[in-house]
Steps between C-alpha positions, in 0.01 A plus 500: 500500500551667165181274392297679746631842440421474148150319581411808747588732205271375263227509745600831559464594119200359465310641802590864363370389155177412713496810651536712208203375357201754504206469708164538326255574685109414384282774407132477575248678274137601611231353283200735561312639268262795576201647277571824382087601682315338753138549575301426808285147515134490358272522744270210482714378283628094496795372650762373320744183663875529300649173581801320463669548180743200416816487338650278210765250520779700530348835537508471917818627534602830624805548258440741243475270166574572185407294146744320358524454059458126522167559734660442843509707849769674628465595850718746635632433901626865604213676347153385682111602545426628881289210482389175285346694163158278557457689861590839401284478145191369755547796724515773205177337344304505783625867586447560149119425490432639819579768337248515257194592633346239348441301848396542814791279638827334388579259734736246531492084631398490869259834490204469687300633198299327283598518143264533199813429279831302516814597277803286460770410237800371431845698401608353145791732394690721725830600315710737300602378111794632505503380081208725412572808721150437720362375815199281527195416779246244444227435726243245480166609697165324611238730558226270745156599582346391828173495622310350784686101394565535152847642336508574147803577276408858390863576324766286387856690295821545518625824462830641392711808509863624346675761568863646373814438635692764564797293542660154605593637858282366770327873598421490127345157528312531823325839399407354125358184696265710766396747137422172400284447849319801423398418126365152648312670774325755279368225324400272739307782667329615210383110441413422844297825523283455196466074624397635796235772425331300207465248751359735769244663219343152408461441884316825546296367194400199659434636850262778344291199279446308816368790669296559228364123534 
């Protein structure tokens, strides 16, 4: 009897520590990324397919990560992306370029539109360095040309942008991750603009010396 009494308070004792423990609830954070201007499409202009862009080992998860000193990824499991950072970095790109005004369309995989160019790219670096104080976005991008059957690589870099940390909290990490966003999307519109229009001015060329013929 005593042997059960004593059994049923140490149960006891150790469903209140149980119970006393805190509940942490995960915390979501939007990754979207929105140009500061957007201008209308180019009439006449080409269209422009942004398709899937990939993500590293170990960059697929939705954990906020940070960089470790000896290289390694730590991913955090109450602080999370909305979303996988691959999907969310596809959908700002393609926003992003639509909002150029360099295209007549930005479309994305299963448009009925026929595209004049294809983008895609794989995510290399997605974290915070907690070490040097900065967050970091690398994107890889293929920039292909297609006409009539042929497809021809136009643009092939990897871009990179930093930005500050403002501190080692995760709202500190999450907004120096999407300034990071931005800095990469600035550049990879400013590349895949010129690709685009040097390629559409030695077209014209062509089109106007076969006339001539």
């Amino acid at each position: 009897m005593r042997r059960r009494v004593l059994l049923a308070a140490t149960l006891g004792l150790g469903g209140c520590g149980l119970s006393e423990r805190p509940y942490l609830e995960r915390r979501q954070w939007p990754l979207v990324v929105a140009r500061p201007v957007s201008l209308p499409p180019r009439r006449g202009g080409r269209v422009l397919l942004v398709r899937t862009i990939r993500a590293a080992p170990g960059l697929d998860a939705r954990g906020l990560q940070s960089l470790r000193p000896d290289g390694s990824l730590d991913t955090s499991f109450y602080e999370e992306w909305s979303v996988p950072p691959a999907q969310a970095i596809e959908d700002d790109l393609r926003r992003w370029l639509a909002g150029s005004g360099a295209f007549a369309a930005v479309i994305g995989p299963g448009s009925r539109l026929a595209a004049d160019f294809v983008l895609e790219g794989d995510l290399n670096a997605f974290w915070a360095d907690l070490a040097s104080g900065r967050a970091r976005v690398t994107l890889g991008i293929v920039l292909l040309e297609q006409h009539d059957a042929d497809t021809t690589v136009r643009m092939q870099r990897s871009f990179t942008g930093d930005a500050p940390l403002a501190g080692t909290d995760a709202a500190a990490r999450a907004a120096a991750l999407r300034a990071s966003l931005a800095d990469v999307l600035h550049q990879i519109e400013a590349a895949v603009t010129a690709a685009a229009a040097t390629n559409g001015r030695r077209r014209s060329k062509k089109r106007a010396a076969a006339a001539a013929a």
